[in-house]
MARNU-176481 format. One line per field, with one value per residue (C-alpha): residue number from 1; residue in one letter; x negated, y, z. Coordinates in nm, 3 decimals, always signed. Last residue first. Layout:
<atoms>
n = NUM,...
res = A,...
u = X,...
v = Y,...
w = Z,...
</atoms>
This chain:
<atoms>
n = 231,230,229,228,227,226,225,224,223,222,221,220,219,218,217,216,215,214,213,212,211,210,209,208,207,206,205,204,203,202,201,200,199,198,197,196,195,194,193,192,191,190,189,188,187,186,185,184,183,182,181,180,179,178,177,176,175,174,173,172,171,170,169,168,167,166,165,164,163,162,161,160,159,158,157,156,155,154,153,152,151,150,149,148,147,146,145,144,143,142,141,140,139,138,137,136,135,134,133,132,131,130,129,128,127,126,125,124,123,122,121,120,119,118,117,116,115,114,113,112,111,110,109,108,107,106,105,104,103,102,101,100,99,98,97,96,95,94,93,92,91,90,89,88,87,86,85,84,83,82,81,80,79,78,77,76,75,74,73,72,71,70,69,68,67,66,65,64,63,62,61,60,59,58,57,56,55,54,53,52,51,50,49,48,47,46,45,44,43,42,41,40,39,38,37,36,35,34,33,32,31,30,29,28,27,26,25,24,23,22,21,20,19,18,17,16,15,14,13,12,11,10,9,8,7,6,5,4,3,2,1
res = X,X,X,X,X,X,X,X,X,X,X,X,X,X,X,X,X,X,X,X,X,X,X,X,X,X,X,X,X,X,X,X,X,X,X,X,X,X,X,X,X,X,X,X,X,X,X,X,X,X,X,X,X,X,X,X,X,X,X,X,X,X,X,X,X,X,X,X,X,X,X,X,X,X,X,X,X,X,X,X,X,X,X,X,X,X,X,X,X,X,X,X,X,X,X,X,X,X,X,X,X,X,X,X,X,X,X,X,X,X,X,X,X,X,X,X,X,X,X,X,X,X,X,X,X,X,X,X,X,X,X,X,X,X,X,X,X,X,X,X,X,X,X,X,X,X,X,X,X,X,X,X,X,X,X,X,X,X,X,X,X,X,X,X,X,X,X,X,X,X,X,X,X,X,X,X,X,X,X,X,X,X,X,X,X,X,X,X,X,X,X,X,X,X,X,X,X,X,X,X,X,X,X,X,X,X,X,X,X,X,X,X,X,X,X,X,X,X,X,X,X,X,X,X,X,X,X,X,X,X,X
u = -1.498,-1.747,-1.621,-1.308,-1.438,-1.631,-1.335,-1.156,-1.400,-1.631,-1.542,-1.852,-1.793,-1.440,-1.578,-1.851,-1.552,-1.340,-1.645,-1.723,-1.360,-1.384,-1.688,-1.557,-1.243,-1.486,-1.663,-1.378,-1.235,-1.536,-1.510,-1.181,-1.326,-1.604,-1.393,-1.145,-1.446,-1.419,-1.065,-1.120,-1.018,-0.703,-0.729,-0.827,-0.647,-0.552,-0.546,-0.224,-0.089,+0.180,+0.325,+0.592,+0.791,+0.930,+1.002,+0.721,+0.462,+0.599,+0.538,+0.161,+0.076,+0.259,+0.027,-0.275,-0.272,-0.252,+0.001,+0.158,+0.357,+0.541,+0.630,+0.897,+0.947,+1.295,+1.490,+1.833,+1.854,+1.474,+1.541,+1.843,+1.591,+1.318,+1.573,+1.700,+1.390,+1.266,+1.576,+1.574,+1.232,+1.284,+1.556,+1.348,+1.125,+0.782,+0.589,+0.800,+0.739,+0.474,+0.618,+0.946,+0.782,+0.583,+0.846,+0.945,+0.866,+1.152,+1.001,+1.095,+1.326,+1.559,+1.789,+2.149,+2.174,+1.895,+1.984,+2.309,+2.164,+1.985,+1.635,+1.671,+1.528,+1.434,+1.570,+1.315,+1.022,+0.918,+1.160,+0.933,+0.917,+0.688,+0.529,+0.558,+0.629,+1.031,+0.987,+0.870,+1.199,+1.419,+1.238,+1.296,+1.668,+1.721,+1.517,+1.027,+0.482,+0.357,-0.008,-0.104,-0.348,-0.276,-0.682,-1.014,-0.930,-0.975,-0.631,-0.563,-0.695,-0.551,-0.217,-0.303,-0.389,-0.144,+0.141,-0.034,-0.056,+0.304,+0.426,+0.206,+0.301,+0.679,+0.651,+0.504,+0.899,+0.941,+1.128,+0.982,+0.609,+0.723,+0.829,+0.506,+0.270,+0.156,+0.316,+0.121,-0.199,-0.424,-0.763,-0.941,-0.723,-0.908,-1.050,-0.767,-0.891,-0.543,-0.455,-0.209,-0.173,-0.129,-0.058,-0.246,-0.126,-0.170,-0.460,-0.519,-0.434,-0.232,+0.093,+0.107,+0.016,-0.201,-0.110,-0.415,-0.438,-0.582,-0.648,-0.607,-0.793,-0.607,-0.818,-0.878,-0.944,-0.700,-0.460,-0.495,-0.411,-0.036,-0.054,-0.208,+0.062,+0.335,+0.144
v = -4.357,-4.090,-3.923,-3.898,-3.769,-3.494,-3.406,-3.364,-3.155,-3.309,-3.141,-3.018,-2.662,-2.666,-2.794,-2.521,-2.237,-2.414,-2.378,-2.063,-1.945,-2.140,-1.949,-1.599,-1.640,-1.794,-1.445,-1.246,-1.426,-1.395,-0.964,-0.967,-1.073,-0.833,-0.572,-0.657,-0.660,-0.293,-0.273,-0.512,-0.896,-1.101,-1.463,-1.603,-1.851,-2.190,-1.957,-1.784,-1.665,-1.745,-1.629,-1.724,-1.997,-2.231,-2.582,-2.753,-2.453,-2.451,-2.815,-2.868,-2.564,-2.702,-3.039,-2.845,-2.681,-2.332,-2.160,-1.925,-1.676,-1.770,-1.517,-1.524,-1.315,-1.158,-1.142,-1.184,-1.566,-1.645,-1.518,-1.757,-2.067,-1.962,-1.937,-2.264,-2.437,-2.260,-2.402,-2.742,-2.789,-2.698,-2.876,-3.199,-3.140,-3.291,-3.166,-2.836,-2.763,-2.506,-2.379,-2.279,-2.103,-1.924,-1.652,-1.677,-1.339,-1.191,-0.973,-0.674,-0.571,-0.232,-0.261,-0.347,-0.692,-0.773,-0.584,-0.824,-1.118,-1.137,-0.974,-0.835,-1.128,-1.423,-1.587,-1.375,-1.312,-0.962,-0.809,-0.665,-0.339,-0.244,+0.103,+0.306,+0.648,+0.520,+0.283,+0.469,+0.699,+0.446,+0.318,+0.660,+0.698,+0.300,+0.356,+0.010,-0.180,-0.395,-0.333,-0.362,-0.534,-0.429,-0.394,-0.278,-0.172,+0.218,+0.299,+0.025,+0.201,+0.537,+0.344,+0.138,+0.457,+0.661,+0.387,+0.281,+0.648,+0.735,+0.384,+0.477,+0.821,+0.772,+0.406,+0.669,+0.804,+0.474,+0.201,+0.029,+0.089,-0.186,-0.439,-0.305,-0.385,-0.750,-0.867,-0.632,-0.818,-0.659,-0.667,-0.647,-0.537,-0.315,-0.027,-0.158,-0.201,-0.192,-0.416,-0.320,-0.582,-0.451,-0.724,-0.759,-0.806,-1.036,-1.248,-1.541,-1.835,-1.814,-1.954,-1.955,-1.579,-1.587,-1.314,-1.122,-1.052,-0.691,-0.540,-0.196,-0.042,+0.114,+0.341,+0.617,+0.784,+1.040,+0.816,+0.533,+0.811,+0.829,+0.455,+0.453,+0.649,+0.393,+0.098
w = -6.211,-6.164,-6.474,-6.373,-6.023,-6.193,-6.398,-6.074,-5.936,-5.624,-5.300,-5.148,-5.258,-5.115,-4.728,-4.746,-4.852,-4.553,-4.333,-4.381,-4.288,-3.984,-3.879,-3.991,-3.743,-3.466,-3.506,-3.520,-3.237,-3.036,-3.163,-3.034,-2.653,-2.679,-2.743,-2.410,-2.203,-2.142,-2.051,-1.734,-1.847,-1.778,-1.747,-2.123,-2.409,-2.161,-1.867,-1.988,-2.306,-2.593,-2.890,-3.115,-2.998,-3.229,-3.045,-3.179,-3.096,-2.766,-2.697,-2.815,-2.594,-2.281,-2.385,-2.449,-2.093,-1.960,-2.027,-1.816,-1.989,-2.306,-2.590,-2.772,-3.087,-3.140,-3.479,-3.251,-3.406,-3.340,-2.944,-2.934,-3.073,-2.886,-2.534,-2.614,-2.605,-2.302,-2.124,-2.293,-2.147,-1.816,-1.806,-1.926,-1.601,-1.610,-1.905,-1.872,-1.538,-1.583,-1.874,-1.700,-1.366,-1.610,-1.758,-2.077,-2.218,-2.543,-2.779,-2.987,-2.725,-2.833,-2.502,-2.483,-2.595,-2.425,-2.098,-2.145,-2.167,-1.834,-1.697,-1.380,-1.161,-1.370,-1.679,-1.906,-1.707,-1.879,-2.173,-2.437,-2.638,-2.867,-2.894,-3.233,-3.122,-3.197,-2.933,-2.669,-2.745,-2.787,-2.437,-2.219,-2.293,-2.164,-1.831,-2.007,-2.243,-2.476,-2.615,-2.929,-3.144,-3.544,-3.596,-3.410,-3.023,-2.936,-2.947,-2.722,-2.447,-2.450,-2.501,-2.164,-1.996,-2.042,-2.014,-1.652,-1.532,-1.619,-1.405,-1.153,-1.136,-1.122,-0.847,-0.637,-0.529,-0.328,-0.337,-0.689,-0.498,-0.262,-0.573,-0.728,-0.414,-0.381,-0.718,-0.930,-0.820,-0.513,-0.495,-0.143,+0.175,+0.332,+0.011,-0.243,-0.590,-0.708,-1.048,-1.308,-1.598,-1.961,-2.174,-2.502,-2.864,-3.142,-3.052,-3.340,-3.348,-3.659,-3.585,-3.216,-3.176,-2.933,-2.638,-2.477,-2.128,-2.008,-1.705,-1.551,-1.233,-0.972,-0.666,-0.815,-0.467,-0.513,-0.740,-0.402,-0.131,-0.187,-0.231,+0.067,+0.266,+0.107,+0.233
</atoms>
């Protein structure tokens, strides 16, 4: 593994994917994660999960890490509007930060992640990771837990975003319970970089739709002197 990851920049081997986050509110897509994916030549496609925790023990985890922020800000600088992209060593992330990239803490609960890092760091957003939305229509810790993470996250002036979502019901929930964004199956899987265009310009469209429709719905409205006079 570590001699092919050697190899993999060589052979340009890793691809990056994009999934957006909705912004609960509006609808609408209000950033994109950045998801590594290596287009391994034996073992197929492999997800961030197969080789990152690996890549973490060895001195390629550097490059990787430099490549992915390159590209992914190369990327979204071509997107239309405020999309970003989020993207983390505490001297490296003021500075990030200060450039104008937002910060967010992955899998909140999990692993690494824990109060004090969030104390500590400059987060702009808060992740709660899937394993908690996927049992939240059947587990009522579940739901407490994510609840009480929105509210904390609220208090710091965080937004939360929750990974993972992908039915109407988990959507229906963390919109009642305040959480900012969310993304997962239910919205889109991750796309390539060059279908991420196409998938603003659907909202767009459906944007423009709904916004016809209001203005038709308005002009169909009788006026109230009409109505007076209708009576």
């Amino acid at each position: 593994m570590e001699r092919d990851l050697r190899t993999a920049f060589l052979n340009d081997e890793f691809v990056m994917h994009y999934q957006p986050l909705v912004n609960l509110q509006s609808g609408k897509i209000s950033a994109l994660e950045a998801l590594i994916r290596w287009n391994h030549p034996e073992r197929g496609t492999l997800l961030p999960v197969d080789f990152i925790p690996f890549a973490e023990e060895t001195p390629q985890i550097l490059p990787i890490g430099e490549w992915a922020l390159r590209l992914a800000c190369k990327h979204a600088a071509t997107w239309p509007g405020a999309i970003g992209v989020t993207g983390s060593t505490l001297a490296c992330v003021h500075r990030l930060r200060a450039l104008g990239v937002r910060i967010a803490m992955d899998d909140f609960g999990t692993g690494h992640s824990s109060l004090r890092t969030l104390r500590n760091c400059p987060f702009d957003r808060s992740k709660i990771d899937e394993c908690f939305v996927h049992d939240l229509l059947s587990k009522p810790d579940s739901r407490a837990i994510i609840q009480a993470v929105a509210q904390m996250a609220g208090s710091l002036g965080l937004k939360t975003t929750a990974e993972g979502v992908e039915t109407e019901g988990e959507l229906d929930y963390l919109k009642r319970v305040g959480c900012t964004e969310a993304q997962g199956y239910l919205f889109s899987k991750a796309v390539p970089a060059e279908q991420v265009c196409a998938l603003l310009a659907r909202q767009s469209t459906a944007d423009a739709s709904v916004s016809r429709a209001k203005q038709a719905g308005r002009r169909s409205r009788p006026s109230s002197e009409g109505r007076r006079l209708a009576q």
